[in-house]
N, C-alpha and C positions, 0 to 999 in steps of 0.2 A: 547588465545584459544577462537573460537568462541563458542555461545551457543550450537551450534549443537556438537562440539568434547566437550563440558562437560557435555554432556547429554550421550556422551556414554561413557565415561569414567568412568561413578558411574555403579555398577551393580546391577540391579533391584532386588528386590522380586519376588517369584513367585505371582501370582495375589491373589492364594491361603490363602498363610502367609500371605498378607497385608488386604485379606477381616475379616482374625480371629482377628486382631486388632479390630473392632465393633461389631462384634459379629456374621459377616457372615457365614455360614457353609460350605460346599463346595459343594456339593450337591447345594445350591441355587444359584450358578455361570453358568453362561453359557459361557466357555471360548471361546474366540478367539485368542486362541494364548498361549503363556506362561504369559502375560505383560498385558493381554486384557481380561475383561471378560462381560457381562450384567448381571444385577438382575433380576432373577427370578419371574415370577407369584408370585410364591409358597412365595418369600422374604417378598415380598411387603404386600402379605394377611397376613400374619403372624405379620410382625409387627403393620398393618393397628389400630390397635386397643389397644396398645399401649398406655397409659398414658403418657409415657416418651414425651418430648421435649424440643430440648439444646437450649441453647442461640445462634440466629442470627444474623451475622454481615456482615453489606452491607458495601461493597467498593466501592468508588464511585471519582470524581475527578472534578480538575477544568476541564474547557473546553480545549479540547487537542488543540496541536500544533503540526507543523512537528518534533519536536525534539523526542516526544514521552515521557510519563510520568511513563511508570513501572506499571501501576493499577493491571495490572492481577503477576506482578511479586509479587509487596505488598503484593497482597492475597494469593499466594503460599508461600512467605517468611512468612505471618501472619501465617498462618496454619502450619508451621513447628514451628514457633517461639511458638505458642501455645503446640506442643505436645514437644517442650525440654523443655518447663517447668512443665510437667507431667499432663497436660491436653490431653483429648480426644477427639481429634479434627479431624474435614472432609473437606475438599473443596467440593462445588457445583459450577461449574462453564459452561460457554457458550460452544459448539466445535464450533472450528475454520471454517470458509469460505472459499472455495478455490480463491474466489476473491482476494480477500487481502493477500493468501497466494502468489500468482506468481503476484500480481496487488504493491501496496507503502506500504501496512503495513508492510508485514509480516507475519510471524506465528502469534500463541497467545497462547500458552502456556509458556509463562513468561519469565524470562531470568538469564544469568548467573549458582547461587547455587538454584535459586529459580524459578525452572521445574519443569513441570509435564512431564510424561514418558511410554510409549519409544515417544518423538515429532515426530521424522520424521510422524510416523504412526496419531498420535491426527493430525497434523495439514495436512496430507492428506485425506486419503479416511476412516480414522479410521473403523468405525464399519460399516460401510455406511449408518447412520440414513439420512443423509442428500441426500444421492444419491435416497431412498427410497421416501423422499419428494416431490424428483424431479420428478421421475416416478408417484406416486401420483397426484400431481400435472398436467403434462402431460396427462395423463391418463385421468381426466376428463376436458381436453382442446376438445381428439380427441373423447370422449363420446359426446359431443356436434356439431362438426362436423357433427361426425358420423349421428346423431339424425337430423340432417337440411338436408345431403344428400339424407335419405331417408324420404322425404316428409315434414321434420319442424309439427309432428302430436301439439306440446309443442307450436308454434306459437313465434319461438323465433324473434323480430325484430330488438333488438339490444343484442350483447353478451359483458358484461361485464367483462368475465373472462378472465386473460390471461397467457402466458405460462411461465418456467421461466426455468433457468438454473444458476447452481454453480457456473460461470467465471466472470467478470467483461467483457462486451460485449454493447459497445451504438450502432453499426450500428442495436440491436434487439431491443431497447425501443420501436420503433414502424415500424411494419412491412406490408405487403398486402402479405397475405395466400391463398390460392388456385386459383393459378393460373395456372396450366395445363393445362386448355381448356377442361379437362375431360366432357362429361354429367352428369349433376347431381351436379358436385362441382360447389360450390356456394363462388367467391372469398368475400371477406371482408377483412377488419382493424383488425391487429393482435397488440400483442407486448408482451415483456416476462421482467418480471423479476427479479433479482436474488434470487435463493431459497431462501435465507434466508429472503427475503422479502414479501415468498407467504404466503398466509393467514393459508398453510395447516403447514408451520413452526409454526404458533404463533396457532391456535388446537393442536398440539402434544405438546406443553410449555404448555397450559393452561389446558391440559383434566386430569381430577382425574385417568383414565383407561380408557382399548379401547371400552367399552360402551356409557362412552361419548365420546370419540374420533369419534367416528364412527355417533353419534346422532349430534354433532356439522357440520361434513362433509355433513349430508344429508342436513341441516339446511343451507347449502352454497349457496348466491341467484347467480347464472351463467349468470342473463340475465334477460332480461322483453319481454312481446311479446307488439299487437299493439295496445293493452288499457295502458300498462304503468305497467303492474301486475307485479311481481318479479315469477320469473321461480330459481326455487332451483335443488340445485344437488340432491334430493330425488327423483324431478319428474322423475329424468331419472335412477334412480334405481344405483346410483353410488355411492352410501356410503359402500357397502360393497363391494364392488373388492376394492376400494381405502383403507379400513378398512383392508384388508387382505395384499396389500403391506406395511402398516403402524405396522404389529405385534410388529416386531420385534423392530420397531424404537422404539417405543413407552417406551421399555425399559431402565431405567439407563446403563450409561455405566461407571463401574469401571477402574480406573488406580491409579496412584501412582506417589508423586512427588519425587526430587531425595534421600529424607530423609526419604520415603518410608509412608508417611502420604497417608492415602486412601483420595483419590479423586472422584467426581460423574461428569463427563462431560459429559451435556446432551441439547441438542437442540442448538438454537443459532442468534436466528433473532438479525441483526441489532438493534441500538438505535436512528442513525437518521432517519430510515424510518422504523419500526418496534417497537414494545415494549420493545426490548435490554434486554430480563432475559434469565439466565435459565430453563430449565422447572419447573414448579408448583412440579411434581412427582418426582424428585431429589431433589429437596429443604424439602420437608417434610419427604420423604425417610431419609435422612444424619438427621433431626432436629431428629428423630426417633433412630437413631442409637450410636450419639455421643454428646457430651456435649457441644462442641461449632462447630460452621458451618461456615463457611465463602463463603458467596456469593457476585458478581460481579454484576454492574450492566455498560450497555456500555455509552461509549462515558463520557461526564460532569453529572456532578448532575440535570442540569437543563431538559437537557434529561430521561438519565438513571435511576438516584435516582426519579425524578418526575412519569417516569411511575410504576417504582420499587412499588412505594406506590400505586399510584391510580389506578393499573390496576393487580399488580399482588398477594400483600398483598391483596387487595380489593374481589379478586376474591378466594385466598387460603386463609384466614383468618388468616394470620400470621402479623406479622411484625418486623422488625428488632431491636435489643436491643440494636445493638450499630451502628455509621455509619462512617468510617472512608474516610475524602476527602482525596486522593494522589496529591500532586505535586510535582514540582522540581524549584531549584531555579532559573533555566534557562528558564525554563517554563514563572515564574511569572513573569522574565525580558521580556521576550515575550511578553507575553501581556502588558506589560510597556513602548512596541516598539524599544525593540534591536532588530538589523540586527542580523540574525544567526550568522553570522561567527565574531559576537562582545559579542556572547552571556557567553563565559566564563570567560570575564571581569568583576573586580568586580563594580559596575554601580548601587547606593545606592537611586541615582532618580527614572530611571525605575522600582528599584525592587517598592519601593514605591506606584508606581502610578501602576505595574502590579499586587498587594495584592489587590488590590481592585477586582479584577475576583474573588481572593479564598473567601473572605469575606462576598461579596453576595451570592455564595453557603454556605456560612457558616448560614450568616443570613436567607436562605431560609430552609435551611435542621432544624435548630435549634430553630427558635421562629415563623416559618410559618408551617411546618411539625412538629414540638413536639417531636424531635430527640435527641437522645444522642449523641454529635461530636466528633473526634479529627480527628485533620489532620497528618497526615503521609506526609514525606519531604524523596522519596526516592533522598537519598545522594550519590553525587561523590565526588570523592577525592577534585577535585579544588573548592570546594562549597567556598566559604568566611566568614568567622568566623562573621566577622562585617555584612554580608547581614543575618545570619542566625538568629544573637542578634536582629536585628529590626522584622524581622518575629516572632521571640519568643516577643518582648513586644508588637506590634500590636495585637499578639492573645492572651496575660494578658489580656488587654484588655478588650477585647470580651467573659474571662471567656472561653477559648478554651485552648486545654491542646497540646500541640506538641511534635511529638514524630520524630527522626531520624533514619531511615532505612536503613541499608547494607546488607539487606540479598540478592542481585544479587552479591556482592564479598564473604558473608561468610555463604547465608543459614539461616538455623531459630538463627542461634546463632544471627546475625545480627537482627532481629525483638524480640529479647527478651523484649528490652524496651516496643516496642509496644504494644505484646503478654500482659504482665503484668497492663499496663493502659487500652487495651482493657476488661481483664478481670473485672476488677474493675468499667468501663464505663458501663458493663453489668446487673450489680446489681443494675443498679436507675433504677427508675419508666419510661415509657415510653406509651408517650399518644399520639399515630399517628394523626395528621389532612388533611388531603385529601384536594387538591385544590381545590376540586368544591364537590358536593351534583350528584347523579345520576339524581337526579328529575332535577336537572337545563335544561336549554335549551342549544341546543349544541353551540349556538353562546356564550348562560354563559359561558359554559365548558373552551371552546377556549379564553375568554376571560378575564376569572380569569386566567389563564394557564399564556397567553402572558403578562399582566401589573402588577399579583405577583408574578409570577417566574421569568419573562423574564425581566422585568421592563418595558414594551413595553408602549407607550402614548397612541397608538389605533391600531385597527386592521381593517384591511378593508378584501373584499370578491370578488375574481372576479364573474361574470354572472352566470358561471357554477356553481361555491361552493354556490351561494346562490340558484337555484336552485336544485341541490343536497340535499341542507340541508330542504327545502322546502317537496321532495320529500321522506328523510326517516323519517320527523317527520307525515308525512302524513301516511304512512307504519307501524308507532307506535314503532319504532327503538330510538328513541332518550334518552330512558334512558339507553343507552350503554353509557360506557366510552370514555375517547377521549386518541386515540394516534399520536400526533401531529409527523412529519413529517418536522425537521430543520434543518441546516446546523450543525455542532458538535461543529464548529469553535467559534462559539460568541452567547452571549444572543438574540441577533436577527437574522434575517432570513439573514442577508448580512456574509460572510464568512471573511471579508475584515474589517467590523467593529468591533475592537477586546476590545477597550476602552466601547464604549458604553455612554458614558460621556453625546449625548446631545439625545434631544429625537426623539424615530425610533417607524416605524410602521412595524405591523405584515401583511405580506400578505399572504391570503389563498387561493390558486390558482384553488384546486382542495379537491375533500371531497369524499373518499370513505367508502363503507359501507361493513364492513364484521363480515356476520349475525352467521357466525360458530365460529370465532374467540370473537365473543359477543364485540365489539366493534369499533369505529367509527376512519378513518385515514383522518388526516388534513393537506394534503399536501401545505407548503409553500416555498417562495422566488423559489430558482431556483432549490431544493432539485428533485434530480431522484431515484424510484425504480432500473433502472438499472444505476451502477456506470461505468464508463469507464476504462483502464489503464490509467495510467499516461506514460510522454513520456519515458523514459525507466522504464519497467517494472519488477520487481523481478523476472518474467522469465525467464529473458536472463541473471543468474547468477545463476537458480537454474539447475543441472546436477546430472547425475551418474558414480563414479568412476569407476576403473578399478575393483574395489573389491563389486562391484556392494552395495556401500555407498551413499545414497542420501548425496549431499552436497548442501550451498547454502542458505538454509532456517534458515533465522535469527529471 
């Protein structure tokens, strides 16, 4: 049975019953549906002030592979595992992309016993935060146009902003727009891409509410004219139409996984080109409501858990109490260099030499970030008793505690172990430390980033990024944060180089500055804003039956 027929085979809660689990009323729902609801204004003021805050737990993982590691299953199975053992617990976690929904991932609301629900709907058009984005987005693409067609009063010389859209699409990385021969339209260099990549995804993740949502939007630089000035989306008076398509998004959106644990699915930027959280306003919403949380963060720790800390705790003055890495044993043989279809052999060398990926995430999250660890090993049947014993004495070792997971075959009953060491993980002390200082200089930023996270020997700068970087410390920008921009594949910017063993450099090809999102993106190696399909795409297996049943989407 695929994930999709045991997502309908459980029959849901109303949204109603599941929000009275935290204390929701119903009155502060705003349904969509029977399965779907968003929190209220009225919610969020009400608890805003609140003394209460539960304990935080980031998931996080080694560097994926095509096999695929379970992260977001973990945390659905953690949050079930959590409330069968009589704890009150939430998920916060990313919504889904339609990229990767019809592109190689997949969905991403978990798998197997350990869903969020109803999926078909999460990992389509769900509430439409993200089609709102888009239009957002958009919107102040053709305000900008618009503004050049009739006479350029703003003096724009070159436009920095660009368009995006929810697909996975590379003939639009970069385009040439207006071209009709029209009077008056003026063509130029366009390019879009993917919503979840735009900067007005990573404002609605980071805004407290739509005051600043809407102050951060104006605050968006669009463009420079022919002294080199910065031209903001204020000048053109576009913070508030774009503020007024954003209301709605802006709000948590309730669901429920199959064991009827309230869930918060809310935002969704990528992790290799984006800051990979959920929103700020879900994460303290649910830390408000229940006693433990579990939040996601995307792609590897050296990504996701890196920005997790320095851009989003940083910015919401939280931090996470406890941090679990996901792998699989097939995985670590991966990066130990088995061929996939040798990968469920059991092979005592690679796994060896591929524990070295999970270790340095281990060493980075725990004696460089001042983290509480355990790694989680979601489990399959064929795993190898003898591959499991060496993973369990490598992390004696290191003082790392290991925990085994089945909750994609059995649900939270399956993550009980972990449930029980999480909670306990929860209770030490917890002293965050940040890669870099704000006051640093952005090439610090970047460069603490790449040689103690990354391991990287040096980094170098193409023309453009070192101009760039020239240009926003001149602007007085550079004590924003940095959201590096890398492949997810490996500690370095090569996708290919999975060991890491001798020494690699970081390249930064391009540096953009986005003044709404309050932080700085460092685009390296060959990493794109818009992602491609792959040659057969999850498209061409996703359909609608005769009983009009989306199928297909795993």
């Amino acid at each position: 049975m695929g994930d999709i027929e045991i997502a309908r085979s459980v029959k849901l809660k109303p949204i109603e019953e599941v929000a009275k689990k935290v204390g929701i009323e119903e009155e502060e729902l705003e349904c969509y549906g029977k399965f779907k609801a968003k929190l209220s204004n009225d919610l969020i003021k009400r608890i805003s002030n609140s003394e209460k805050n539960g304990k935080l737990i980031l998931v996080t993982a080694i560097n994926p592979t095509p096999l695929g590691e379970g992260k977001t299953t973990i945390s659905i199975g953690l949050a079930d595992g959590l409330s069968y053992i009589g704890k009150k617990a939430m998920l916060a976690l990313r919504e889904p992309s339609l990229g990767p929904v019809f592109g190689i991932k997949g969905g991403a609301t978990g798998g197997g016993r350990a869903q969020v629900a109803p999926m078909e709907d999460i990992n389509l058009h769900f509430t439409g935060d993200i089609h709102a984005i888009t239009s957002a987005n958009n919107l102040l693409s053709a305000l900008i146009d618009n503004h050049i067609y009739f006479g350029n009063e703003l003096g724009f010389e070159k436009v920095v902003w660009r368009r995006c859209v929810d697909l996975n699409d590379r003939q639009l990385r970069n385009i040439e727009c207006g071209l009709s021969g029209e009077k008056g339209v003026v063509p130029r260099e366009d390019g879009f891409d993917i919503s979840v990549a735009s900067e007005i995804m990573a404002i609605l993740c980071l805004s407290t509410d739509i005051k600043d949502l809407k102050k951060r939007i104006g605050d968006i630089v669009v463009g420079y004219n022919k002294d080199n000035k910065p031209i903001y989306a204020k000048d053109l008076k576009a913070e508030g139409s774009l503020a007024v398509l954003l209301k709605d998004a802006i709000k948590p959106n309730l669901v429920q996984t199959l064991e009827h644990t309230p869930a918060l699915i809310h935002g969704g930027p990528f992790a290799n080109i984006a800051h990979g959280c959920n929103s700020i306003l879900a994460t303290k919403t649910a830390l408000k409501l229940a006693d433990y949380v579990v939040t996601e963060a995307g792609f590897g720790a050296d990504l996701g858990a890196e920005k997790f800390v320095d851009i989003k705790c940083r910015t919401a003055g939280i931090k996470p109490n406890a941090v679990i890495i996901v792998a699989t044993m097939k995985a670590l043989k991966y990066h130990g260099g088995v061929a996939k279809e040798d990968i469920k052999k059991e092979n005592i060398e690679a796994l060896e030499l591929g524990i070295h990926n999970l270790l340095r995430h281990v060493d980075n999250l725990k004696n460089k970030m001042g983290l509480n660890v355990i790694v989680a090993i979601n489990k399959y049947v064929d795993d190898s008793q003898n591959e499991i014993n060496l993973l369990q004495e490598k992390l004696e070792e290191k003082g790392i505690n290991l925990s085994l997971v089945e909750a994609w075959e059995k649900g939270g009953i399956g993550a009980e172990d972990l449930a029980k060491k999480v909670v306990e993980l929860t209770d030490k002390e917890t002293n965050v430390h940040y890669a870099y200082e704000l006051e640093d200089s952005i090439k610090t930023k970047i460069e603490k980033i790449a040689k103690n996270i990354y391991g990287a020997e040096s980094v170098e700068y193409s023309e453009e990024a070192e101009e760039e970087i020239a240009k926003i410390e001149e602007l007085g920008y550079d004590n924003f944060p940095v959201c590096m921009a890398k492949t997810q594949y490996s500690f370095s910017d090569d996708p290919k180089n999975l060991i890491c063993d001798k020494p690699f450099t970081i390249h930064v090809k391009e540096i953009r500055l986005k003044t709404g999102a309050k932080f700085i993106v460092a685009l390296t190696g060959k990493i794109f804003t818009m992602p491609g399909l792959p040659k057969v795409p999850a498209a061409e297996s996703i359909d609608i039956d005769e009983n009009e049943n989306v199928v297909g989407i795993f």
